[in-house]
C-alpha positions as CSV (number, residue, x, y, z in Angstrom):
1,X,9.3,21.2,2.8
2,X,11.1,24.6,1.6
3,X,13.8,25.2,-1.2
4,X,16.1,25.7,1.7
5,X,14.9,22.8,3.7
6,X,15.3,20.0,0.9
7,X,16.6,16.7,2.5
8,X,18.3,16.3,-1.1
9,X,19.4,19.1,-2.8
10,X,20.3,17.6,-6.6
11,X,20.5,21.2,-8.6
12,X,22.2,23.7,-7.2
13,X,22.0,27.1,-8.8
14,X,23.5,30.7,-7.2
15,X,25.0,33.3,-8.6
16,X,25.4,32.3,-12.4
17,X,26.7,28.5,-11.0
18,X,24.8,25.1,-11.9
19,X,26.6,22.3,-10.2
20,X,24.6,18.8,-10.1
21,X,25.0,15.4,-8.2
22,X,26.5,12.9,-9.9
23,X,23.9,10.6,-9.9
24,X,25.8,7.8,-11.8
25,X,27.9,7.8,-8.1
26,X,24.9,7.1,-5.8
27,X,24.6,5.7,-3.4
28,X,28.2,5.1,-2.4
29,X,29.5,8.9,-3.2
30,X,27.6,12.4,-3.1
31,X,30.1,14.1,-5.1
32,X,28.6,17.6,-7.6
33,X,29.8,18.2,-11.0
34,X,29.7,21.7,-12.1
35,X,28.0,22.6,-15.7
36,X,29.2,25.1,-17.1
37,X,27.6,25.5,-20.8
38,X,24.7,23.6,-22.9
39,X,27.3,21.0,-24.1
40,X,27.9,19.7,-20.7
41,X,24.3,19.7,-19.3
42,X,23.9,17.8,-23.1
43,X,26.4,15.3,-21.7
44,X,25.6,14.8,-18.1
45,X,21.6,14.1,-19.5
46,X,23.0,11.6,-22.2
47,X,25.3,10.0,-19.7
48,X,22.6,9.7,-17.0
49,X,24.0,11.8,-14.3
50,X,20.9,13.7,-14.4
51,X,17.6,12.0,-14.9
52,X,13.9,12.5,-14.7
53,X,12.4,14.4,-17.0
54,X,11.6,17.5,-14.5
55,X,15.5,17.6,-13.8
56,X,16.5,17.6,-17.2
57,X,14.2,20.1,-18.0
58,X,15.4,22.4,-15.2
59,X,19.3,21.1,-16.0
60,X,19.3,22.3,-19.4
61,X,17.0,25.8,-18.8
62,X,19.7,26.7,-16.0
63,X,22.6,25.9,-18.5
64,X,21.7,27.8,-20.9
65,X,21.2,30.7,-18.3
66,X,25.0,30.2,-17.1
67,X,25.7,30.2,-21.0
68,X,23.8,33.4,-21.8
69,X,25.2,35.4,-19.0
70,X,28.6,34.5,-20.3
71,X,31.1,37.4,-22.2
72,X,31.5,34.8,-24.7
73,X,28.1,34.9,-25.7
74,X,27.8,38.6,-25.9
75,X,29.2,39.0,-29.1
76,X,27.3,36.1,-30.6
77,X,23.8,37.2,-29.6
78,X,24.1,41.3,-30.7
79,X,20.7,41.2,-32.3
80,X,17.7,39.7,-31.7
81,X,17.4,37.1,-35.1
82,X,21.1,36.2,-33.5
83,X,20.0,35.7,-30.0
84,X,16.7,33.7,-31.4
85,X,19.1,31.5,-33.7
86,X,21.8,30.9,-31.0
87,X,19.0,29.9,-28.1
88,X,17.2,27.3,-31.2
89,X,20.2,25.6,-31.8
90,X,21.1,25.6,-28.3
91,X,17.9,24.1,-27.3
92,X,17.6,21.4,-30.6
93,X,21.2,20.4,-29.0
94,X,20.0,19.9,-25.6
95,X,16.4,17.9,-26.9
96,X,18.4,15.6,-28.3
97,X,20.3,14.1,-25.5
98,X,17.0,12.7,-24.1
99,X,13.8,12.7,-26.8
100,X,11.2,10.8,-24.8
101,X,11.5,13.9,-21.8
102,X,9.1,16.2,-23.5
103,X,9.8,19.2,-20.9
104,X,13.0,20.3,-22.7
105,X,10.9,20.7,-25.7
106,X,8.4,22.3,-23.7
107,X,10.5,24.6,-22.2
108,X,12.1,25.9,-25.7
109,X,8.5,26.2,-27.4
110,X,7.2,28.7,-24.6
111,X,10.4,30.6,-24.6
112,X,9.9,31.2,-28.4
113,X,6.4,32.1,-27.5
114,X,7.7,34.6,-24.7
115,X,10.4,36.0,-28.1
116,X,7.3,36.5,-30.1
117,X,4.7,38.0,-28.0
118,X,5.6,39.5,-24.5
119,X,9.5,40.0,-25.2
120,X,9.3,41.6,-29.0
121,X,9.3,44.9,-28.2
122,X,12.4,45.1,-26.4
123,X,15.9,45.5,-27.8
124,X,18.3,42.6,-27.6
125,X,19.8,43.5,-24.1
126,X,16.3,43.1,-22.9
127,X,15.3,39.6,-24.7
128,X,18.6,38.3,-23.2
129,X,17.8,39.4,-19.5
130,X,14.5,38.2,-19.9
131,X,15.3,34.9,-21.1
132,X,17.9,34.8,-18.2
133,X,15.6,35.8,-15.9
134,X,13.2,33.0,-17.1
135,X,15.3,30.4,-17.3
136,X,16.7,30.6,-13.6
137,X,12.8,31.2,-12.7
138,X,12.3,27.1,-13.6
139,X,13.7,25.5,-10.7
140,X,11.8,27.5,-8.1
141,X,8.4,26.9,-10.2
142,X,9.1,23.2,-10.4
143,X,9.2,22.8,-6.6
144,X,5.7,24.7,-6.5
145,X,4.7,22.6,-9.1
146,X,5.5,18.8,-7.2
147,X,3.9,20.2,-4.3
148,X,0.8,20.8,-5.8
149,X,1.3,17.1,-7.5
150,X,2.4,15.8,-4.0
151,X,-1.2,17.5,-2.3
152,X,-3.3,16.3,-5.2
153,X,-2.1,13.0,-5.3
154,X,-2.6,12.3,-1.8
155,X,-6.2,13.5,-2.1
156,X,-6.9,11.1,-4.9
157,X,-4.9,8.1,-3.5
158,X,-6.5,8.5,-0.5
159,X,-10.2,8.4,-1.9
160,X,-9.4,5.6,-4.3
161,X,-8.1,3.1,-1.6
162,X,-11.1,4.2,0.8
163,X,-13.3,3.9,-2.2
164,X,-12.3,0.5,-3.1
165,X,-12.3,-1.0,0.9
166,X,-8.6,-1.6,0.5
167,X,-7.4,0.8,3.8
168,X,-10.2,1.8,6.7
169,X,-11.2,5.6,6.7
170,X,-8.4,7.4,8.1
171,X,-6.2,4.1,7.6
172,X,-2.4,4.2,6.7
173,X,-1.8,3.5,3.3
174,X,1.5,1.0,1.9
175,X,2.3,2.4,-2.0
176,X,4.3,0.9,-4.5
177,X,6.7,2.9,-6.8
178,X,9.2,2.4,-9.5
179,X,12.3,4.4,-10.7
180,X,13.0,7.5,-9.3
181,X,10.8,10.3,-8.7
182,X,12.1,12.3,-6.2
183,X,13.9,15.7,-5.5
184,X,16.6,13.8,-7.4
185,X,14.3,13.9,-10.7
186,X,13.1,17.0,-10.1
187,X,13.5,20.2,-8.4
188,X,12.6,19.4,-5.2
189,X,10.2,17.4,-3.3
190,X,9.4,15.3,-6.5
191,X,6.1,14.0,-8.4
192,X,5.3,10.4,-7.3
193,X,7.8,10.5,-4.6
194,X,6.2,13.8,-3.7
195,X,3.3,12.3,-3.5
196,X,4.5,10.0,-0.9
197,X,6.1,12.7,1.6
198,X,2.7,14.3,1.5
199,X,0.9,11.1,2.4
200,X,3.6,11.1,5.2
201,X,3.2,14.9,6.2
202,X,-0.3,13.5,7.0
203,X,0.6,10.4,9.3
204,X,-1.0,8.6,6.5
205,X,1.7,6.4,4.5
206,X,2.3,2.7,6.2
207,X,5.2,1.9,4.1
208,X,6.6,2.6,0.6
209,X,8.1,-0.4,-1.5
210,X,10.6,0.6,-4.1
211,X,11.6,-1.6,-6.4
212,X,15.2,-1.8,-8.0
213,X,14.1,-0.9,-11.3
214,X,16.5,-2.9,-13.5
215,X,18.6,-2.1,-15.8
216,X,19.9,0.9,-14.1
217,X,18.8,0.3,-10.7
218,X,17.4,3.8,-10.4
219,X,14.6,2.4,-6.7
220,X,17.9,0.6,-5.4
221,X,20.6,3.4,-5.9
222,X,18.5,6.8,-5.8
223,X,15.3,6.1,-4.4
224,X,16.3,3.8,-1.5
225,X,18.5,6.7,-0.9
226,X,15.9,9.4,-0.9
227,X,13.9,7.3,1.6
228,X,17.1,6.8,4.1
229,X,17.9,10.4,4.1
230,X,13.8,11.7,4.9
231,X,13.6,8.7,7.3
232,X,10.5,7.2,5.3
233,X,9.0,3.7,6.2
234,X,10.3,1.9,3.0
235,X,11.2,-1.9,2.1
236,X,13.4,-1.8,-1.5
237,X,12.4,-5.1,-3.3
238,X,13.4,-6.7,-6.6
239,X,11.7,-6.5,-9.9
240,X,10.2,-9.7,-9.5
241,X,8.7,-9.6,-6.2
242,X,5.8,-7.0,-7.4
243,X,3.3,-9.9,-8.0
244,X,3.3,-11.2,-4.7
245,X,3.3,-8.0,-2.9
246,X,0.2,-7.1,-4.6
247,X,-1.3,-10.7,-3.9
248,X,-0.5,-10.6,-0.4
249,X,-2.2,-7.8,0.4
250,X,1.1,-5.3,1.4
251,X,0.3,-3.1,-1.6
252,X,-2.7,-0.6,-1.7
253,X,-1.8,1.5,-4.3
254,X,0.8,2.3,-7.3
255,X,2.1,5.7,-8.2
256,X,4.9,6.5,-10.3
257,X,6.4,9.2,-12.5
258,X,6.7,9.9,-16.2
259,X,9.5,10.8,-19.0
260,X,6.3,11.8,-21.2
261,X,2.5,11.7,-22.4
262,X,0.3,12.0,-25.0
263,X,-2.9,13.3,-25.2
264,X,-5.1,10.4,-25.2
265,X,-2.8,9.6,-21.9
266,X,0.0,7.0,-23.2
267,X,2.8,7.2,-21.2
268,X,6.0,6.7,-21.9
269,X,8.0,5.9,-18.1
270,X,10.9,3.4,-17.1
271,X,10.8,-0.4,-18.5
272,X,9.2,-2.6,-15.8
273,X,5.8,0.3,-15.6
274,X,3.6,-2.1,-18.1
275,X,4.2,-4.6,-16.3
276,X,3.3,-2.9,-12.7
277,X,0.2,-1.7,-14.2
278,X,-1.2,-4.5,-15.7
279,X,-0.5,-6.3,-12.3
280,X,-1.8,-3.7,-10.6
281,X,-4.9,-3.9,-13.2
282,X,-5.8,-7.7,-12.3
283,X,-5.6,-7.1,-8.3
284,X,-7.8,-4.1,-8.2
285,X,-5.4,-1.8,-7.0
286,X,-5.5,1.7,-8.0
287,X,-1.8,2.9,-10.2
288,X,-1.8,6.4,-11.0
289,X,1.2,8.8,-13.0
290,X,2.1,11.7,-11.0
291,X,3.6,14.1,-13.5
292,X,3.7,18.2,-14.4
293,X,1.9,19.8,-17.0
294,X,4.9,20.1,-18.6
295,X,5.1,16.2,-19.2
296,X,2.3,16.4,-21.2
297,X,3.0,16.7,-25.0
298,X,-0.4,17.5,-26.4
299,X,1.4,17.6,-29.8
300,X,1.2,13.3,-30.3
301,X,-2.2,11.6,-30.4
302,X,-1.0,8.7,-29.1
303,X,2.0,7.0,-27.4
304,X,3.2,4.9,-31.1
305,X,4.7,8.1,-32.1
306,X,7.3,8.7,-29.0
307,X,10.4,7.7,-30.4
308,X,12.1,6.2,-27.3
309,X,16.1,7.3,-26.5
310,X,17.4,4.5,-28.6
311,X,15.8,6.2,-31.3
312,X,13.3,3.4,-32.2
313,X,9.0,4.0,-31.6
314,X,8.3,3.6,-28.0
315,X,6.2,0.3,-29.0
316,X,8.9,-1.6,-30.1
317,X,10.1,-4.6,-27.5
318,X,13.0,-5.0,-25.3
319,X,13.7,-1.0,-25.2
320,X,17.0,-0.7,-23.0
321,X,15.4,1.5,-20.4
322,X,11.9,2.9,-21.3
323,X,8.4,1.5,-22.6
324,X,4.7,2.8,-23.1
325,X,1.8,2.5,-20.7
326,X,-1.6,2.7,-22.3
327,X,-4.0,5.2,-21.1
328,X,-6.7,2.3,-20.3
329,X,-4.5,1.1,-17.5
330,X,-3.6,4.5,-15.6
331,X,-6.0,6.5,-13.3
332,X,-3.4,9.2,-13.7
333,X,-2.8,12.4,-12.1
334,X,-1.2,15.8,-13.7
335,X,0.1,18.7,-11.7
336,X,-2.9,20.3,-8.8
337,X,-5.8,18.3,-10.9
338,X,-6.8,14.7,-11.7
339,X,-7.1,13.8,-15.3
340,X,-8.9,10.2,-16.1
341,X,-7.9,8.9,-19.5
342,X,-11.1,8.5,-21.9
């Protein structure tokens, strides 16, 4: 897989133009919307037309860089306390469409770092073609960064499942995930779905199950349609059928994506991922989170203090579309290394 080779190409970015697949149109229509400023990347993440937390990182850094090249702008950004108030309220405005996807917040705390340190010395012409510069530099680095994810995961999915006798040595492996995790959530390539292709690249993936992942249906409408358009092995099952795939024996392993996590390893994912890992838990199979460093938010302890997109604690039941994991249940992997939870 290349930038220019992606079976799915979600973001597309040339030239000062962001235009996105409408995801809330899959799989019956492939239609792209064009964004055009902060306030519509703001909208198309709170609507759900773009999801995953890599994609709505990348989303909102590549609106702001149509925004900032903009003649409009100009005038509002002549000096460098305007241009570092106009990209912080810009940024607080794009956080807040989707608060458990830490790499928007991510992405505005190291470009505040960049402001301070490597970018102070230069006038305000130079700050703004930096940040530009920066910002349009996100996509590429996020593909890089799911195929690191995609080559590390394979490594340790591969020695967990030989490890625990559940696939021969050089055996074909049949994985489980759940949402979307794609080049649909991402960049390109994807994390846990990234994972897969590179399992596949090696002749090594059986099959991969995806399961609807209710209430959006984000494995039946986006996944699914990932796995049609590489030509992947994969079954799409319901919610409900999880259990018994395990128990019979069709499942080897688990490995799914993340909106955010905490540094004792909580994660906050897609309703339905408790559930998968505590199953996954009682039939010895191994689940791990596939995830960029930019997931991580080293600033929370643990996952009680994610506030979840309803605005209420992560912890709290019957969230409409997202829940915590707890580190104990994970094996986990982040970016080109493994990380166990202590």
């Amino acid at each position: 897989y290349s930038l220019s080779k992606m079976s799915l190409e979600a973001i597309r970015y040339a030239n000062g133009e962001l235009s996105i697949i409408d995801q809330l149109l899959l799989p019956h229509q492939t239609v792209y919307i064009r964004i055009a400023s902060c306030e519509e990347a703001w909208s198309a993440i709170k609507r759900m037309q773009v999801r995953g937390a890599p994609a709505i990182g990348i989303v909102g850094s590549l609106a702001m860089a149509v925004e900032l090249k903009s003649p409009d702008t100009l005038s509002q950004v002549d000096s460098s306390a305007k241009l570092s108030a106009w990209l912080g309220a810009k940024w607080d405005r794009l956080v807040s469409a989707r608060p458990t996807a830490v790499n928007l917040q991510d992405s505005r705390e190291r470009m505040f770092r960049l402001l301070s340190t490597d970018w102070s010395a230069m006038d305000v012409a130079g700050q703004r073609l930096a940040a530009v510069e920066w910002l349009e530099s996100q996509l590429e680095q996020d593909v890089r960064s799911c195929r690191a994810i995609g080559e590390a995961g394979a490594n340790a999915l591969l020695q967990s499942v030989e490890e625990r006798g559940l696939v021969p040595p050089g055996g074909q492996v049949n994985v489980l995930t759940h949402c979307n995790t794609g080049s649909l959530a991402t960049g390109g390539y994807g994390t846990a779905l990234g994972v897969v292709r590179s399992l596949h690249n090696r002749g090594r993936l059986g099959r991969i199950f995806c399961t609807e992942t209710r209430p959006y249906n984000q494995g039946a409408r986006l996944t699914a349609y990932e796995i049609v358009a590489d030509g992947l092995p994969g079954t799409l099952i319901c919610d409900s059928m999880v259990a018994a795939a395990m128990a019979s024996g069709r499942v080897h392993a688990v490995v799914l994506g993340a909106d955010r996590i905490v540094s004792n390893g909580d994660t906050a994912n897609k309703i339905g991922t408790y559930q998968i890992a505590v199953l996954a838990r009682h039939h010895s199979i191994p689940f791990f989170v596939a995830a960029p460093l930019t997931s991580i938010d080293f600033s929370m302890r643990t996952g009680s203090e994610i506030v979840s997109r309803s605005g209420r604690p992560t912890s709290w039941p019957a969230l409409p579309a997202n829940e915590l994991l707890v580190a104990a249940l994970t094996s986990g992997i982040r970016r080109s290394t493994l990380l166990r939870p202590s």
